[in-house]
Structures are given as C-alpha cells and as structure tokens.
DOLUM-941182 format. One record per residue (C-alpha): residue number from 1; residue in three letters; x, y, z. Coordinates in steps of 0.1 Angstrom, whole numbers. Layout:
<nodes>
(node NUM,'ALA',(X,Y,Z))
...
</nodes>
This chain:
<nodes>
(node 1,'UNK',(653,-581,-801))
(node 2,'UNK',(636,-553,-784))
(node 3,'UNK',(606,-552,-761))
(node 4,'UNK',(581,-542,-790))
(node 5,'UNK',(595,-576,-808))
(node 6,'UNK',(586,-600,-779))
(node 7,'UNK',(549,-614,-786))
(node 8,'UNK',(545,-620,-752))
(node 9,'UNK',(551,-584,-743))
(node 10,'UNK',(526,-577,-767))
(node 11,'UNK',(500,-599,-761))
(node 12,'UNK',(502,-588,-721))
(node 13,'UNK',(504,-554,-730))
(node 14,'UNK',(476,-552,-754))
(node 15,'UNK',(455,-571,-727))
(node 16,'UNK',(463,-552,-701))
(node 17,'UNK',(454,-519,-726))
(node 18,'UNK',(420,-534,-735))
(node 19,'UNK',(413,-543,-695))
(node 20,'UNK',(419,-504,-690))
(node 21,'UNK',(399,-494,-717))
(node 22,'UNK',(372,-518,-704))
(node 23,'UNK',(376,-504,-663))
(node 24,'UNK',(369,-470,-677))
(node 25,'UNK',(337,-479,-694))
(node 26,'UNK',(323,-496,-665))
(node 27,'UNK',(333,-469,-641))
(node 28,'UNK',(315,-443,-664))
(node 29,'UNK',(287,-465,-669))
(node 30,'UNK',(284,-470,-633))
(node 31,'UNK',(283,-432,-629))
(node 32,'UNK',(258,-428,-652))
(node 33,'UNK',(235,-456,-635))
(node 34,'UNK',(240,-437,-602))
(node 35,'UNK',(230,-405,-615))
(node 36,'UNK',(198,-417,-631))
(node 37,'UNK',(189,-435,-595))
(node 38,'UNK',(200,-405,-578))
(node 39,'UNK',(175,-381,-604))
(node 40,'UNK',(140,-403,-602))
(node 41,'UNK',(145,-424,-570))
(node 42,'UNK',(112,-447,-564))
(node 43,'UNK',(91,-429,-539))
(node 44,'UNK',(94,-445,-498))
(node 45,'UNK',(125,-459,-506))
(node 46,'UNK',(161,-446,-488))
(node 47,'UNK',(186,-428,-514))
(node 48,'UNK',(212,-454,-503))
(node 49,'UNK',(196,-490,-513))
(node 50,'UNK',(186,-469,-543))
(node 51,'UNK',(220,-461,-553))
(node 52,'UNK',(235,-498,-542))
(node 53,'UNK',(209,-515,-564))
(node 54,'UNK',(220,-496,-589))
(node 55,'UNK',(254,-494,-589))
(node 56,'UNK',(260,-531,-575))
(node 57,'UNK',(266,-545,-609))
(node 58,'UNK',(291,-519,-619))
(node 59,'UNK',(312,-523,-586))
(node 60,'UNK',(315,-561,-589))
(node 61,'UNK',(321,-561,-627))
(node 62,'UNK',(346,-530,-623))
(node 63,'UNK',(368,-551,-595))
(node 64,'UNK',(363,-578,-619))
(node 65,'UNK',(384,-560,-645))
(node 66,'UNK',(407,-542,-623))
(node 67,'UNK',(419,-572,-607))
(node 68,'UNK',(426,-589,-643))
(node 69,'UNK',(446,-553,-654))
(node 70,'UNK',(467,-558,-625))
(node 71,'UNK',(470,-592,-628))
(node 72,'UNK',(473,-586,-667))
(node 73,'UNK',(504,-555,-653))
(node 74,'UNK',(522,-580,-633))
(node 75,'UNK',(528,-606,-662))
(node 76,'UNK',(540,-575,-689))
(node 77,'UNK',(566,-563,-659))
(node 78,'UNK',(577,-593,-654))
(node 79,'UNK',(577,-605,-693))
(node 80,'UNK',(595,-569,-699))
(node 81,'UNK',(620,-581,-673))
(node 82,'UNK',(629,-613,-686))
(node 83,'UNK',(629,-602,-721))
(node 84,'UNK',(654,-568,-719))
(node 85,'UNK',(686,-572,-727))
(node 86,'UNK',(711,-574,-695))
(node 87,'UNK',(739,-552,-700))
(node 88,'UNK',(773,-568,-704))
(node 89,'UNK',(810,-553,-690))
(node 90,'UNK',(839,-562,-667))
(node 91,'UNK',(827,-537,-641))
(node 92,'UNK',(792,-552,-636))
(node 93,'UNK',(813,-586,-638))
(node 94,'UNK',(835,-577,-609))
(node 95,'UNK',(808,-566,-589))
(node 96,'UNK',(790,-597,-594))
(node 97,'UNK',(818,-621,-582))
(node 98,'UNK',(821,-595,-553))
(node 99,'UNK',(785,-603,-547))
(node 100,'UNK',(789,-638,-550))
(node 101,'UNK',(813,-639,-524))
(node 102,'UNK',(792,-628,-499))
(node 103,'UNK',(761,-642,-507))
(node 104,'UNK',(752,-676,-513))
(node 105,'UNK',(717,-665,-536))
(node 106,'UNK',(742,-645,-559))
(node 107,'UNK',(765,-682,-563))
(node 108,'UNK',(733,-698,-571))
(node 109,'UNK',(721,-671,-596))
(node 110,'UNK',(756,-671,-617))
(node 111,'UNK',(758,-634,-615))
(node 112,'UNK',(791,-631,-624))
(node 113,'UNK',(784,-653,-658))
(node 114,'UNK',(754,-634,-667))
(node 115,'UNK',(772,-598,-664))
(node 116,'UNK',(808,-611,-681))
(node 117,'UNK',(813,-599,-715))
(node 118,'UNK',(815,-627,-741))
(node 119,'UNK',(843,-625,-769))
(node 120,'UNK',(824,-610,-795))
(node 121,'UNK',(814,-582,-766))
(node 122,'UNK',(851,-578,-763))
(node 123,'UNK',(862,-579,-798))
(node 124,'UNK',(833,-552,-806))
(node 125,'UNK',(841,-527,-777))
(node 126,'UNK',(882,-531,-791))
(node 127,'UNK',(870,-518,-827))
(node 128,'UNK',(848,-491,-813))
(node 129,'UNK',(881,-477,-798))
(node 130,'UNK',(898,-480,-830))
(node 131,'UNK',(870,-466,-849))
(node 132,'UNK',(870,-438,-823))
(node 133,'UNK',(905,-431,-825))
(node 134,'UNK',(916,-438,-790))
(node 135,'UNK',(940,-463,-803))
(node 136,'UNK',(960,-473,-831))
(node 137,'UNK',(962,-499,-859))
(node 138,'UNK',(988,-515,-844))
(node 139,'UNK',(978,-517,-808))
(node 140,'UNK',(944,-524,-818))
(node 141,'UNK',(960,-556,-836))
(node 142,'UNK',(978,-559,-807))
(node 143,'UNK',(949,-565,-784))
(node 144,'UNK',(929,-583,-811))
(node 145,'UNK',(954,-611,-812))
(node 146,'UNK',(955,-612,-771))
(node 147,'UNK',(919,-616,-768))
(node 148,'UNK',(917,-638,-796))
(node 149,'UNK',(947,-659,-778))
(node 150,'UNK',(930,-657,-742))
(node 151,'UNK',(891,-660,-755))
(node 152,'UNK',(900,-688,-771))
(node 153,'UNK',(883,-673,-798))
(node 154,'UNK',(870,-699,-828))
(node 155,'UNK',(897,-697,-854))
(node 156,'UNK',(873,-690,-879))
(node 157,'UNK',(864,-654,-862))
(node 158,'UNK',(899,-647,-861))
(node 159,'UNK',(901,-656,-897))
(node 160,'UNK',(877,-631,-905))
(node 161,'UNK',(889,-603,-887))
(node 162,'UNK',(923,-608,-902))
(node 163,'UNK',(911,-606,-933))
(node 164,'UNK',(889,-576,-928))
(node 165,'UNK',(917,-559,-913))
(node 166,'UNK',(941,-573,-940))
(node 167,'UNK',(970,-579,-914))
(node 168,'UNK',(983,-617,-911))
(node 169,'UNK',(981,-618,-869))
(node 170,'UNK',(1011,-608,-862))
(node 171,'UNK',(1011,-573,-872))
(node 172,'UNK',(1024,-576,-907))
(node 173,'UNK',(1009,-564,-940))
(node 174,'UNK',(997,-588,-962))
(node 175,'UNK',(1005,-586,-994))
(node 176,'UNK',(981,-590,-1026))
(node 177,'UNK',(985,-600,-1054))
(node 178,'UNK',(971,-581,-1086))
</nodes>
C-alpha cells in the first residue's frame, strides 16, 4: 500500500492543500485592501492606522490559516511516516541489534525486529537471484530447503514452492505421470 492509498494521507494532504490555497487568498486580499486604504486615505487621519484598520482582518485571519496548514503539515509528515513501508534486510538488522546494544531506547523500540527480513522476504530475495542468474537450480533448491528448515517456514509454503519448482525437497525430479 503506497502513500497515495492511505486515506489519512489524503485527507491531511488535501487539507493542508486547501489551507494553502486559502492563505493565498487572504494574503492577496489583504493586499488588495491595503492598496485601496493606501489610494483614498480619509483626510486628517495618519497613513499607518489607515493601513492597520484595514489590513487587521486579513493578518489575524491569514495566521489563522497558516497556523492550521502547519498544523495540517505536521500530521501528513508524520501520517507519511508511519504509513511508508520500512525497508527490510540483514544489514539494517545487524545494525539495529548493534544499536540496541548500546542504547537502551533502541531495546525498547525493537529495532532489530522491525528491520529483520521475514521468511517470505528471504524466500523472495533467493528467487530473484535465481531469476537473475547468479545461481543455479540446484543451489537455489539448496538454499530454499535451508531457509525453509531454519524459518521454520509453514509446511504449506514449502508445499507450494515445491510444486512450482517441480523438485520433491531434496533436489530430485519429480516425476509426472501422463
């Protein structure tokens, strides 16, 4: 699920558009007001008091709104945050326990949990590098049946890779009947 798929993402980010959208209209609305003061100003009165009275509105109004964009900013970056996908290998893993060594707030946080590939991680990156070519059938059966052994992969997952393979686990042809 990507960013663009998270309502929340949207809803914040569509708010915080529309807040934009509505800071600019003030702020040129403002502008306007000050430079019809500034063109007739009422006789006896001074220029500044004429431009504050009429601009007043358009100041308070316009911090109004800017306030709530970055109010409305703060909850997308944060709702962006929570919602992308954390990236999952042994290196990032091994750096994370070597945080958590040192620091009690990584323990707490589970770093090295969150950053450890899962078994379906695994198995995918494995037939990549077959697909690629970087290893054969045979070792790539090879490591398939190790991580399936170690994982302690659900038989049915290892059922089904078998049988998309067509090997019997051990390395061996099946054979088929016709």
């Amino acid at each position: 699920m990507g960013l663009s798929d998270d309502p929340k993402v949207k809803l914040l980010g569509a708010g915080f558009l529309l807040s934009l959208f509505a800071l600019v209209g003030l702020v040129g609305f403002g502008l306007v007001a000050a430079l019809s003061a500034l063109a007739a100003p009422p006789a006896g009165t001074s220029l500044v008091f004429v431009l504050l009275e009429a601009v007043a509105p358009y100041l308070v109004a316009s911090a109004l709104v800017g306030m709530l964009s970055f109010f409305l900013l703060v909850g997308l970056t944060v709702a962006a945050v929570r919602s992308a996908s954390i990236p999952r290998n042994d290196r990032l893993a091994r750096f994370a326990r070597f945080l958590e060594r040192y620091s009690s707030e990584a323990r707490r946080l589970g770093l090295s949990e969150r950053f450890e590939p899962t078994a379906e991680d695994r198995i995918e990156a494995l037939k990549q590098e077959y697909v690629d070519g970087e290893i054969t059938e045979l070792e790539y059966e090879r490591r398939l049946q190790e991580l399936m052994n170690e994982e302690g992969v659900e038989d049915e997952h290892a059922r089904r890779e078998r049988e998309r393979t067509g090997r019997d686990g051990k390395g061996r042809e099946r054979e088929y009947e016709w």
